[in-house]
C-alpha positions as protocol buffer text, in pm:
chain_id: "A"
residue {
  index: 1
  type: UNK
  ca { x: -384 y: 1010 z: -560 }
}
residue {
  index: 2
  type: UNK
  ca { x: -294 y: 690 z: -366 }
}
residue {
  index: 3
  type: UNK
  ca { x: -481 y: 587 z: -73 }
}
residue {
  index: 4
  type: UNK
  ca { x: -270 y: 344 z: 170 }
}
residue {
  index: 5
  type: UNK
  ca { x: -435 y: 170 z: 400 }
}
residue {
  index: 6
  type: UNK
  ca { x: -380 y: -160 z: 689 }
}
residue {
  index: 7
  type: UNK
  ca { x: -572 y: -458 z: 638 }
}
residue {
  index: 8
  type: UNK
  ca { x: -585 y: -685 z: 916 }
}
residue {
  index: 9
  type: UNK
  ca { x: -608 y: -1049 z: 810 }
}
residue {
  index: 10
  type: UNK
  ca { x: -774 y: -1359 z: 964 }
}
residue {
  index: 11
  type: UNK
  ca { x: -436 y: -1471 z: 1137 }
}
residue {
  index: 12
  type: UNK
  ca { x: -366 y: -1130 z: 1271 }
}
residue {
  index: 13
  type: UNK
  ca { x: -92 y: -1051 z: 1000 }
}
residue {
  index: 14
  type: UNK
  ca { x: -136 y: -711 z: 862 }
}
residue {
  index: 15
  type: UNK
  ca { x: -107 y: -603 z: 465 }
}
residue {
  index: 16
  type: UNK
  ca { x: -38 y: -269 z: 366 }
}
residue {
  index: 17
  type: UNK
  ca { x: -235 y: -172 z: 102 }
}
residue {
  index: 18
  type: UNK
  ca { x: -188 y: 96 z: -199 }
}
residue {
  index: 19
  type: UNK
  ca { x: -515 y: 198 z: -439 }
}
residue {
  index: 20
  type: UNK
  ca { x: -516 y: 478 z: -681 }
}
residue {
  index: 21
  type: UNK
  ca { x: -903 y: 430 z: -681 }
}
residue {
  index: 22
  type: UNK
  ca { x: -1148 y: 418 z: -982 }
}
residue {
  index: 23
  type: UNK
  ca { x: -1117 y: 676 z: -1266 }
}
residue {
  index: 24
  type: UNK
  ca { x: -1376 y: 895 z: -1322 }
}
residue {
  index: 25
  type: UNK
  ca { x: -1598 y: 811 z: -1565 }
}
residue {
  index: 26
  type: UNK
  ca { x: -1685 y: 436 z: -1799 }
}
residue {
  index: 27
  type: UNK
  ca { x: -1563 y: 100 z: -1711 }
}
residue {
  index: 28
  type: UNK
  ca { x: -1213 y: 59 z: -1532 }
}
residue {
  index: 29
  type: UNK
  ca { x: -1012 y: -226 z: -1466 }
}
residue {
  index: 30
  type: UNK
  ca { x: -840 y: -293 z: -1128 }
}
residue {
  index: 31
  type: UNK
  ca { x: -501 y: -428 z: -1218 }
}
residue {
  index: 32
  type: UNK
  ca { x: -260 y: -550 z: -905 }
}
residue {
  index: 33
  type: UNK
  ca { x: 76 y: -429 z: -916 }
}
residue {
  index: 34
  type: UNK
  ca { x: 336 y: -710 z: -771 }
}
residue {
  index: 35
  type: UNK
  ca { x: 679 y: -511 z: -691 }
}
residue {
  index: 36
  type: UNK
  ca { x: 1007 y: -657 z: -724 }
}
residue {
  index: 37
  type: UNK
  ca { x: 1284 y: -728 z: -500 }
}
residue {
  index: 38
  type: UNK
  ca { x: 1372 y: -503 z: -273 }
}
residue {
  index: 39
  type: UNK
  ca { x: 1090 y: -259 z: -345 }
}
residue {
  index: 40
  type: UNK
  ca { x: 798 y: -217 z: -133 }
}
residue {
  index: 41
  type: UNK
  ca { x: 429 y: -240 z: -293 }
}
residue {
  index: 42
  type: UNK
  ca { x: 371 y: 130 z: -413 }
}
residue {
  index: 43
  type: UNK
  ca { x: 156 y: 121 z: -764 }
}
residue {
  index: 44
  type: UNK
  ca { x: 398 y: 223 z: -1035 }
}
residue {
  index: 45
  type: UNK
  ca { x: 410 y: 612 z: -1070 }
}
residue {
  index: 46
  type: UNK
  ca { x: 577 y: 619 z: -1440 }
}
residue {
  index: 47
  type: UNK
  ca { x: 226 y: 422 z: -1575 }
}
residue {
  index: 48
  type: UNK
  ca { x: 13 y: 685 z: -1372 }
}
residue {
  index: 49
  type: UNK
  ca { x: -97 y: 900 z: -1706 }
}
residue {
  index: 50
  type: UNK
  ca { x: -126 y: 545 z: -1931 }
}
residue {
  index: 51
  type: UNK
  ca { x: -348 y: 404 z: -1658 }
}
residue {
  index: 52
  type: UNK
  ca { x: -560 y: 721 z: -1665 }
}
residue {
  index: 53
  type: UNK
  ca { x: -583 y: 729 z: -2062 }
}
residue {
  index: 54
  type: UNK
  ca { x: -664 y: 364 z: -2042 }
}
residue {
  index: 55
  type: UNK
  ca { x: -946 y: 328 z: -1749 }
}
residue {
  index: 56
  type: UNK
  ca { x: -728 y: 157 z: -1504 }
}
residue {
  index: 57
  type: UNK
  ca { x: -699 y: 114 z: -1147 }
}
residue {
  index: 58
  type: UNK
  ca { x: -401 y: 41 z: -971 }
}
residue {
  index: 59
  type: UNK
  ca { x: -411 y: -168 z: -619 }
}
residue {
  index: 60
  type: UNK
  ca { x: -99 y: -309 z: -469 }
}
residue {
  index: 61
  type: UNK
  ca { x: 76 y: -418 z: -145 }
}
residue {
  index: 62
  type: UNK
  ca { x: 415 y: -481 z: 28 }
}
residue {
  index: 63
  type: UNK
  ca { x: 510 y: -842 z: 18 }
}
residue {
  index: 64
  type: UNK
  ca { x: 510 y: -969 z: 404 }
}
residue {
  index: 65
  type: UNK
  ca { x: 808 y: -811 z: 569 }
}
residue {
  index: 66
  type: UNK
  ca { x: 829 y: -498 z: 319 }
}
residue {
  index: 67
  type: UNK
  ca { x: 736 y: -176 z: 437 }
}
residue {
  index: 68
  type: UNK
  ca { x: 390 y: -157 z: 633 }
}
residue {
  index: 69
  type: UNK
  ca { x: 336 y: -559 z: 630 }
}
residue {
  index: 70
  type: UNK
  ca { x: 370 y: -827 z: 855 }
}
residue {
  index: 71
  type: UNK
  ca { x: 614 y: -1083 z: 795 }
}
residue {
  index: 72
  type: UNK
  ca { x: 603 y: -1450 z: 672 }
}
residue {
  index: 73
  type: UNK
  ca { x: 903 y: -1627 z: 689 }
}
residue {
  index: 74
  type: UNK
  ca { x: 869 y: -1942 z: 507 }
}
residue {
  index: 75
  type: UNK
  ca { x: 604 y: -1763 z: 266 }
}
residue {
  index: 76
  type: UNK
  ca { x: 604 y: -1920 z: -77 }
}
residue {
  index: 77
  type: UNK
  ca { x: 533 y: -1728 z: -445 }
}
residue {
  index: 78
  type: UNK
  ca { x: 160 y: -1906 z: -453 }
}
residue {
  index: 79
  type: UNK
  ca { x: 157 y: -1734 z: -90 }
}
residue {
  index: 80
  type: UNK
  ca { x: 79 y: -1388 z: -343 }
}
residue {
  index: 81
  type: UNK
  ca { x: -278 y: -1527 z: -414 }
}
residue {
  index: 82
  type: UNK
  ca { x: -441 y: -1573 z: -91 }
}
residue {
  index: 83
  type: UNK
  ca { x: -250 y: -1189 z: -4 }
}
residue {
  index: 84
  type: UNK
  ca { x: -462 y: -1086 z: -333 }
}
residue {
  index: 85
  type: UNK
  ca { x: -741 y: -1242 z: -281 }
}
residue {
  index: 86
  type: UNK
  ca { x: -813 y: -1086 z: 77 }
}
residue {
  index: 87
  type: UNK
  ca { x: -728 y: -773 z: -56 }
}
residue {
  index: 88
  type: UNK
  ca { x: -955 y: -767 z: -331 }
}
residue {
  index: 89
  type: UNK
  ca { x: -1223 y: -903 z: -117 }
}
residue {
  index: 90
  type: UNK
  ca { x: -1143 y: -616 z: 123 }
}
residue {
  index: 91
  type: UNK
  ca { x: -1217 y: -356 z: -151 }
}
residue {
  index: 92
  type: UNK
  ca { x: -1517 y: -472 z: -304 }
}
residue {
  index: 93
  type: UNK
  ca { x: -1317 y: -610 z: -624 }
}
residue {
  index: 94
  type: UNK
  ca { x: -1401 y: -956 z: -822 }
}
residue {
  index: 95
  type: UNK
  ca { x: -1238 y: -968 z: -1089 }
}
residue {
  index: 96
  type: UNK
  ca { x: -913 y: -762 z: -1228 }
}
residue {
  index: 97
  type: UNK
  ca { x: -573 y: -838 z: -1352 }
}
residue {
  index: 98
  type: UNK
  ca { x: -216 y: -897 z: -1229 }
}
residue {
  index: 99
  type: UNK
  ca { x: 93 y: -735 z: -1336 }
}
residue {
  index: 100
  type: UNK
  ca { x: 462 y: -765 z: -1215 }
}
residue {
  index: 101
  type: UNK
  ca { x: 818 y: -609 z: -1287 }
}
residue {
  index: 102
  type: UNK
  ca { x: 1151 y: -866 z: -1169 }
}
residue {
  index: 103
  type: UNK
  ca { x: 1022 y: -1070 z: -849 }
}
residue {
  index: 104
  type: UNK
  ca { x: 698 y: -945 z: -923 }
}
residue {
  index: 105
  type: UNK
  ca { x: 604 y: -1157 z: -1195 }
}
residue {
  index: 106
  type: UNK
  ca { x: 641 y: -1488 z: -1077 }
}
residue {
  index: 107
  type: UNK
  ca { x: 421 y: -1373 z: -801 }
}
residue {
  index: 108
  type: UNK
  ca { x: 134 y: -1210 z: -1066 }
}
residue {
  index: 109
  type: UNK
  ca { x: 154 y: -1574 z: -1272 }
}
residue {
  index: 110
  type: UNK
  ca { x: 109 y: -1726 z: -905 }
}
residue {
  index: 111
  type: UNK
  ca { x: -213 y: -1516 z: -865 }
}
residue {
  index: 112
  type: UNK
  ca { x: -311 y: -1594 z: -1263 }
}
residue {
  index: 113
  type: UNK
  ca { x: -289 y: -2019 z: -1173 }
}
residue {
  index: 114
  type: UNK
  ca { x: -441 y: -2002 z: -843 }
}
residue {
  index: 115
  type: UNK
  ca { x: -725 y: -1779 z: -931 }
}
residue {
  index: 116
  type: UNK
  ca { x: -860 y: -1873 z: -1199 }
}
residue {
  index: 117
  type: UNK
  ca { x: -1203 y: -1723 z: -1152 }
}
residue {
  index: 118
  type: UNK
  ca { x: -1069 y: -1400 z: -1057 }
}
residue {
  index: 119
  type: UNK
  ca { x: -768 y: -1325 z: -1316 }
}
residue {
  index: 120
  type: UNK
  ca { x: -839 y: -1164 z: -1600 }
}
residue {
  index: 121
  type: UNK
  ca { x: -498 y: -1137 z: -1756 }
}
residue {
  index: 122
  type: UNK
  ca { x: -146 y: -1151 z: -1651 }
}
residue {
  index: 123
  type: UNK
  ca { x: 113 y: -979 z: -1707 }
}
residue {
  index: 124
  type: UNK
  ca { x: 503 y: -1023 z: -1673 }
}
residue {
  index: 125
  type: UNK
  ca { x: 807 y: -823 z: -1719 }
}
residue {
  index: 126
  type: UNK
  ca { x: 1175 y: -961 z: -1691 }
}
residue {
  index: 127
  type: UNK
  ca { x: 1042 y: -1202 z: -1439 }
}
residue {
  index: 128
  type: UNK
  ca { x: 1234 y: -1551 z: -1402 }
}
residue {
  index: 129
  type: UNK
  ca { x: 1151 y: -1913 z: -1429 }
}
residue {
  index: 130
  type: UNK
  ca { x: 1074 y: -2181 z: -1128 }
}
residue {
  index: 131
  type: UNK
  ca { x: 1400 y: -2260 z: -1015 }
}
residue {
  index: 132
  type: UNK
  ca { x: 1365 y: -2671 z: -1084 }
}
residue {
  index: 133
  type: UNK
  ca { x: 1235 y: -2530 z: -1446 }
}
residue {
  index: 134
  type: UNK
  ca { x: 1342 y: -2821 z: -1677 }
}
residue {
  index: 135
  type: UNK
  ca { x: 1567 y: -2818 z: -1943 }
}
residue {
  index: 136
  type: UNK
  ca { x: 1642 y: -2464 z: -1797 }
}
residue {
  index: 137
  type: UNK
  ca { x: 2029 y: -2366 z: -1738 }
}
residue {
  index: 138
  type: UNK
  ca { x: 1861 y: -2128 z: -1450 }
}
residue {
  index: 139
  type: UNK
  ca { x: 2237 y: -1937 z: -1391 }
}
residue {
  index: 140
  type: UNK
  ca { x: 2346 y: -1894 z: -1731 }
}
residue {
  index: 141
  type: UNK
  ca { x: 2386 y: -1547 z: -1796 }
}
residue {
  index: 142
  type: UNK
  ca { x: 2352 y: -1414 z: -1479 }
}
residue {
  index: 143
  type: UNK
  ca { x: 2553 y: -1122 z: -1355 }
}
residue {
  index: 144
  type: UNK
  ca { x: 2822 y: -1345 z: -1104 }
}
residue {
  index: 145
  type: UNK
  ca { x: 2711 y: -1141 z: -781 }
}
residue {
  index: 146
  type: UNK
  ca { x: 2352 y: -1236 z: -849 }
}
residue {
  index: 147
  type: UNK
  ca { x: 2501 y: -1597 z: -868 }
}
residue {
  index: 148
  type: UNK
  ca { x: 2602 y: -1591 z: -590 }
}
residue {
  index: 149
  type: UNK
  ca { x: 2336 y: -1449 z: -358 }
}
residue {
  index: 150
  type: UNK
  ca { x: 2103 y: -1662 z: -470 }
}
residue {
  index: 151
  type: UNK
  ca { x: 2290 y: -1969 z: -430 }
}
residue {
  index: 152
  type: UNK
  ca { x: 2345 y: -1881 z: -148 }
}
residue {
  index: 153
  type: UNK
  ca { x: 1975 y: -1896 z: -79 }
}
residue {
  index: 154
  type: UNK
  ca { x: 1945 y: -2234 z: -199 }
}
residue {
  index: 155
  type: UNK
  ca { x: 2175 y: -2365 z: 78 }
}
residue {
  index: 156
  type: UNK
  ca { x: 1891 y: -2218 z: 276 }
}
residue {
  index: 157
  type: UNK
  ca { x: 1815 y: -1943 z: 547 }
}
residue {
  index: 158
  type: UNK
  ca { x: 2129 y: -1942 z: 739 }
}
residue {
  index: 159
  type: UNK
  ca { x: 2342 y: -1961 z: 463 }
}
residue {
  index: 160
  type: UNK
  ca { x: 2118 y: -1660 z: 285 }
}
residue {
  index: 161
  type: UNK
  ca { x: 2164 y: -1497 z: 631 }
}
residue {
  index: 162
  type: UNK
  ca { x: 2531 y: -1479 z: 625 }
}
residue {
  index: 163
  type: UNK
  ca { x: 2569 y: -1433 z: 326 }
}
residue {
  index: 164
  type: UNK
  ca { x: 2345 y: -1101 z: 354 }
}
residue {
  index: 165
  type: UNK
  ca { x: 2559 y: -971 z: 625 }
}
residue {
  index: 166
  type: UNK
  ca { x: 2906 y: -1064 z: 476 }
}
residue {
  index: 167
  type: UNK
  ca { x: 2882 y: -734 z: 297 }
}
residue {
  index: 168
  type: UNK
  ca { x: 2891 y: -898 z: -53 }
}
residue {
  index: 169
  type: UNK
  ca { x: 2850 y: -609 z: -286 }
}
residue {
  index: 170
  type: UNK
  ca { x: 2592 y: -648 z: -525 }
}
residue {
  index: 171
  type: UNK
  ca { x: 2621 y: -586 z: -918 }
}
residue {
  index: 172
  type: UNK
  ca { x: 2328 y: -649 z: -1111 }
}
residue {
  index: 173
  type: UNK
  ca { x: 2534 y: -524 z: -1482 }
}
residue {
  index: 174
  type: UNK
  ca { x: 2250 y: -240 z: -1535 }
}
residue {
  index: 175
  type: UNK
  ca { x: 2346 y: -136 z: -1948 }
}
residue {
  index: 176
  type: UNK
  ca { x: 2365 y: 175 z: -2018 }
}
residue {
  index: 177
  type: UNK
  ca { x: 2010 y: 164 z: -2116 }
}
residue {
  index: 178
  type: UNK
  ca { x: 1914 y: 101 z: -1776 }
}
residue {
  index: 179
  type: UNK
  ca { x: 2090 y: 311 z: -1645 }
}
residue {
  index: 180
  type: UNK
  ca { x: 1938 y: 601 z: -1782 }
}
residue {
  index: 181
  type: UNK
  ca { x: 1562 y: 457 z: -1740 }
}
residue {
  index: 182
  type: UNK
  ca { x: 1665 y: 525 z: -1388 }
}
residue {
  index: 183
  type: UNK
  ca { x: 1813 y: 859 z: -1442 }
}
residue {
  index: 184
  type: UNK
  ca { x: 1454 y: 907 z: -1621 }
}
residue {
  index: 185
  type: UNK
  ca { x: 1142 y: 818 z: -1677 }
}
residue {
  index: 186
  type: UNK
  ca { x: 1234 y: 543 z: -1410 }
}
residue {
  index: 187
  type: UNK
  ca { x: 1389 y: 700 z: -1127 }
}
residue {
  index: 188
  type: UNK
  ca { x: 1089 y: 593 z: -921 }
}
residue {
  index: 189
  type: UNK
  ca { x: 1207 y: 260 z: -860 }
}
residue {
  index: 190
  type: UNK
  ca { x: 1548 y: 418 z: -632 }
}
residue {
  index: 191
  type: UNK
  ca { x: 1253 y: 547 z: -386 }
}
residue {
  index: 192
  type: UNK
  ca { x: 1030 y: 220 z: -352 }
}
residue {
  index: 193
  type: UNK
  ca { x: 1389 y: 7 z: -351 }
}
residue {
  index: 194
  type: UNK
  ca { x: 1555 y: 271 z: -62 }
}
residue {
  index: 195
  type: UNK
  ca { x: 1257 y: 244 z: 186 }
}
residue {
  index: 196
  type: UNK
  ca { x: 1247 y: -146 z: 139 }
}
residue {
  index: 197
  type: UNK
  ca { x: 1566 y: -178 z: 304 }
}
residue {
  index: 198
  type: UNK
  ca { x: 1533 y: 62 z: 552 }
}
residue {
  index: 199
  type: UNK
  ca { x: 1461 y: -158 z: 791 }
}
residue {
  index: 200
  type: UNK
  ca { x: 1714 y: -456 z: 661 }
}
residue {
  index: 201
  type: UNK
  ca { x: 1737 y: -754 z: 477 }
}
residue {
  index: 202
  type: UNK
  ca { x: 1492 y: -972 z: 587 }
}
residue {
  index: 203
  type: UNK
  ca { x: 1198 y: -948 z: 342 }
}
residue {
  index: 204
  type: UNK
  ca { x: 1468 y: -961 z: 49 }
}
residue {
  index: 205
  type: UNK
  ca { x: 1582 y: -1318 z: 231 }
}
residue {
  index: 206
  type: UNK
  ca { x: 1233 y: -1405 z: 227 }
}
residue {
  index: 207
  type: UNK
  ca { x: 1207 y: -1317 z: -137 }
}
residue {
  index: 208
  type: UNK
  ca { x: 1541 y: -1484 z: -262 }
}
residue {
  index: 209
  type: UNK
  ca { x: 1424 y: -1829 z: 0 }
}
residue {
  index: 210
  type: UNK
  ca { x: 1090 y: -1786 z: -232 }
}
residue {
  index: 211
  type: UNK
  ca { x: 1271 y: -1813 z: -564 }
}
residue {
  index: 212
  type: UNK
  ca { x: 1476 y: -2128 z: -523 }
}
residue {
  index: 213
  type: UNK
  ca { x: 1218 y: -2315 z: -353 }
}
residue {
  index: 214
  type: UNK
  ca { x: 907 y: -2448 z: -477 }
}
residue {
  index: 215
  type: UNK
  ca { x: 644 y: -2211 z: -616 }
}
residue {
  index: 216
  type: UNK
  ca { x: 350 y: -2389 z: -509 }
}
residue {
  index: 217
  type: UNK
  ca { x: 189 y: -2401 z: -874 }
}
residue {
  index: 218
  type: UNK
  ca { x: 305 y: -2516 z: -1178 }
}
residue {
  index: 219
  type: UNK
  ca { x: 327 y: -2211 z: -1484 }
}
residue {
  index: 220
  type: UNK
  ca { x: 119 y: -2430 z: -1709 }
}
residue {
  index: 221
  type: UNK
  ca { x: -186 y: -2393 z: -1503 }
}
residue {
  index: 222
  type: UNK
  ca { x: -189 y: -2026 z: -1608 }
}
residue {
  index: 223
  type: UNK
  ca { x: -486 y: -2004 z: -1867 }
}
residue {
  index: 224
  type: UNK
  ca { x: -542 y: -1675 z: -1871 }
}
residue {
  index: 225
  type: UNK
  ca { x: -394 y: -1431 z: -2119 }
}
residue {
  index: 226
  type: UNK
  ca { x: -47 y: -1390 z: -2015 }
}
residue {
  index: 227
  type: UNK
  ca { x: 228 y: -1142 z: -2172 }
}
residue {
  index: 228
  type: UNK
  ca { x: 588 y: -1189 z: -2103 }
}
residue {
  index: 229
  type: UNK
  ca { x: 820 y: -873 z: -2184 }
}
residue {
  index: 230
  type: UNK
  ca { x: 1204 y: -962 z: -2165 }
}
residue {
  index: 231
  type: UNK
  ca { x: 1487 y: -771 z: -2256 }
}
residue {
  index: 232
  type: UNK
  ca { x: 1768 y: -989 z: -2438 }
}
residue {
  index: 233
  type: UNK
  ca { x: 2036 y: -775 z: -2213 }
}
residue {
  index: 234
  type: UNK
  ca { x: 1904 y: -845 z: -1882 }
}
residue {
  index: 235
  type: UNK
  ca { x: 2187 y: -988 z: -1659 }
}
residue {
  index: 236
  type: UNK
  ca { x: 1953 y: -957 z: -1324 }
}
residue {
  index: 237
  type: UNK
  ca { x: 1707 y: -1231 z: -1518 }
}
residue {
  index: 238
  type: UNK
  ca { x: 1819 y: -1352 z: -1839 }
}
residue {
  index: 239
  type: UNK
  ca { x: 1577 y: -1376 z: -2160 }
}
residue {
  index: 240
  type: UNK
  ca { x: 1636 y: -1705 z: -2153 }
}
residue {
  index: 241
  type: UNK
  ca { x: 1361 y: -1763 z: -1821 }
}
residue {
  index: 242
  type: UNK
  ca { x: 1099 y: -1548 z: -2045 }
}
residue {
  index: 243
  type: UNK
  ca { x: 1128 y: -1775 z: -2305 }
}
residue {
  index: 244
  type: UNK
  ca { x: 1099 y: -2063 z: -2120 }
}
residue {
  index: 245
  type: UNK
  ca { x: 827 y: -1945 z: -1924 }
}
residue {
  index: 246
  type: UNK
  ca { x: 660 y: -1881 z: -2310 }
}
residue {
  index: 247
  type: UNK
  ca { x: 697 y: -2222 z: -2366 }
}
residue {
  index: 248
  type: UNK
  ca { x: 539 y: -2375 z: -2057 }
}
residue {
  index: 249
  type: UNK
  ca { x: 244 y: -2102 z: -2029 }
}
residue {
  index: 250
  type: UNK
  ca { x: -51 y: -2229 z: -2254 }
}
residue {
  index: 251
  type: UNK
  ca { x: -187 y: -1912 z: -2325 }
}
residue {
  index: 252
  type: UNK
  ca { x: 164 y: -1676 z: -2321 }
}
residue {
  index: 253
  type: UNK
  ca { x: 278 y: -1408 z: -2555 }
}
residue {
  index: 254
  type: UNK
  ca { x: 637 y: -1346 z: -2589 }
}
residue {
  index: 255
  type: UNK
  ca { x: 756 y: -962 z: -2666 }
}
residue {
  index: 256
  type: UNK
  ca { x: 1142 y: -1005 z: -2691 }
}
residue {
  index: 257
  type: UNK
  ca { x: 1333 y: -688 z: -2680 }
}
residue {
  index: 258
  type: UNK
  ca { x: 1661 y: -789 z: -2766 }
}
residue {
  index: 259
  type: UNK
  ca { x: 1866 y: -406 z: -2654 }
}
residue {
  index: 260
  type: UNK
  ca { x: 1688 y: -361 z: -2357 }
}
residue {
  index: 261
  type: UNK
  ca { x: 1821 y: -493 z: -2007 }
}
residue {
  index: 262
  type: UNK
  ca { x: 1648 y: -533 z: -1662 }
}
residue {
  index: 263
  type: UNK
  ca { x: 1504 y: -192 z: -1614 }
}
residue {
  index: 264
  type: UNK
  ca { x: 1528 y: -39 z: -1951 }
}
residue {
  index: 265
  type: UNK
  ca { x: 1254 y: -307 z: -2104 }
}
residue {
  index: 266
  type: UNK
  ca { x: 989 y: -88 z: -1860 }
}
residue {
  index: 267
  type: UNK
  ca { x: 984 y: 111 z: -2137 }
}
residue {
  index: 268
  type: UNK
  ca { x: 755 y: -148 z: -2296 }
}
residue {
  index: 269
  type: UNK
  ca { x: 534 y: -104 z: -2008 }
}
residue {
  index: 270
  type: UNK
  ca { x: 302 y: 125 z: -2145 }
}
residue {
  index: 271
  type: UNK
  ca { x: 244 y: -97 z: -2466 }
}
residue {
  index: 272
  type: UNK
  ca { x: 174 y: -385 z: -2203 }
}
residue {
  index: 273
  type: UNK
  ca { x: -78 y: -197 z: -2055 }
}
residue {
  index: 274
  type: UNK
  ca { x: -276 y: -130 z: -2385 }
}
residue {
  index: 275
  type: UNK
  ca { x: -225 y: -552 z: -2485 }
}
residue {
  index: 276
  type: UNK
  ca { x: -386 y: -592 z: -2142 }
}
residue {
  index: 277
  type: UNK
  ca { x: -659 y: -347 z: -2155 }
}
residue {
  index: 278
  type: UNK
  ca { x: -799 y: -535 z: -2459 }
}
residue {
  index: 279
  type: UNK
  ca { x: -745 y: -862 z: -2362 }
}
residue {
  index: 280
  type: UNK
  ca { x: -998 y: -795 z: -2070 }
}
residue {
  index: 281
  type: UNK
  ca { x: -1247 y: -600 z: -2209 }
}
């Protein structure tokens, strides 16, 4: 069962807030969920039984300006760790660990460099590089429409702006692997992604501002254990930011999975879950 709940924050802003609670019985460990773009903050429903089997507890939130949450325009990825922060303070929680899926991840490593004291482990899947990221050909391999909208985005808000409403359509190149992780096990992810654009494009432009900017931390001050999942087939982010990202995290783990693309490598979720659960204790 998932409890939502508003938290009010110091500067009036509002978070909406998602917690599956403890499970019953021995030690648990509170792991963040960090959704992707557009999705709101729901915890991940297709982990549900491996979270129970493993002792975990899931807590998320919608980025500012998805679902039940206050905008932030101008909000950066390191922006993630003072949202996590209040909300663990707000539910009695010191120390747990971060995991993200897609836009998600830069925003879990964000919460793994900035809180240091806090993070247990980290964990990303298909999530992309800092857009500066050196030595980095950040576009190659992209699917072109993905190109192009987030160019667009580094031209800045007005240009992300029109380009949102110039009714661009937008191909991410799903394989036929992904395809049916959404028909399946996945098909989760078409519910959290429909009711974050409900109410239109604005926390997505937030997002895709967030990417091409500065992050606001450097990857290299993640010390925690971090695991990286890419699939070699991902057009949305290509493998190629995972293993960069590999390279620049001291502490990172690298599971290629060469056939999988963008939504198909969830499949490795699971198997994340158990590499986190005994990383932390």
């Amino acid at each position: 069962m998932v409890t939502e709940t508003d938290l009010e924050l110091d500067d009036g802003r509002v978070l909406h807030v998602y917690d599956t609670g403890a499970p019953d019985g021995g030690d648990h460990l509170t792991v963040f969920w960090h959704h992707g773009t557009p999705n709101i903050g729901a915890p991940p429903e297709p982990l549900f039984p491996a979270a129970e089997r493993l002792g975990l507890r899931w807590v998320s939130y919608d980025r500012p300006g998805y679902g039940g949450s206050t905008p932030l325009p101008g909000r950066d990825i390191a922006s993630a760790a003072a949202c996590v922060s209040a909300v663990a303070d707000a539910l009695g929680i010191g120390r747990f660990a971060v995991m993200g899926h897609s836009g998600g991840a830069p925003h879990a490593l964000a919460c793994g460099a900035l809180l240091p004291d806090r993070v247990l482990g980290v964990v990303g899947v298909a999530g992309m590089a800092p857009f500066d990221a050196e030595g980095l050909d950040w576009f190659a391999g992209m699917a072109p429409s993905g190109v192009a909208s987030l160019r667009a985005a580094s031209e800045g808000r007005e240009a992300k702006e029109r380009y949102e409403t110039s009714g661009a359509d937008y191909d991410p190149e799903f394989t036929p692997a992904d395809h049916a992780a959404l028909s399946g096990t996945w098909s989760w992810l078409n519910k959290v992604v429909g009711a974050a654009v409900e109410d239109g494009p604005g926390a997505l432009i937030d997002d895709d501002l967030a990417y091409v900017a500065p992050w606001g931390f450097e990857p290299r001050r993640v010390r925690v254990p971090v695991l990286l999942v890419h699939g070699g087939r991902d057009r949305v982010v290509p493998a190629a930011h995972g293993e960069w990202l590999a390279r620049r995290c001291p502490s990172a783990e690298l599971w290629p999975r060469p056939d999988d693309g963008h939504i198909s490598v969830l499949g490795s979720a699971e198997s994340a879950l158990e590499w986190l659960r005994t990383r932390t204790g």
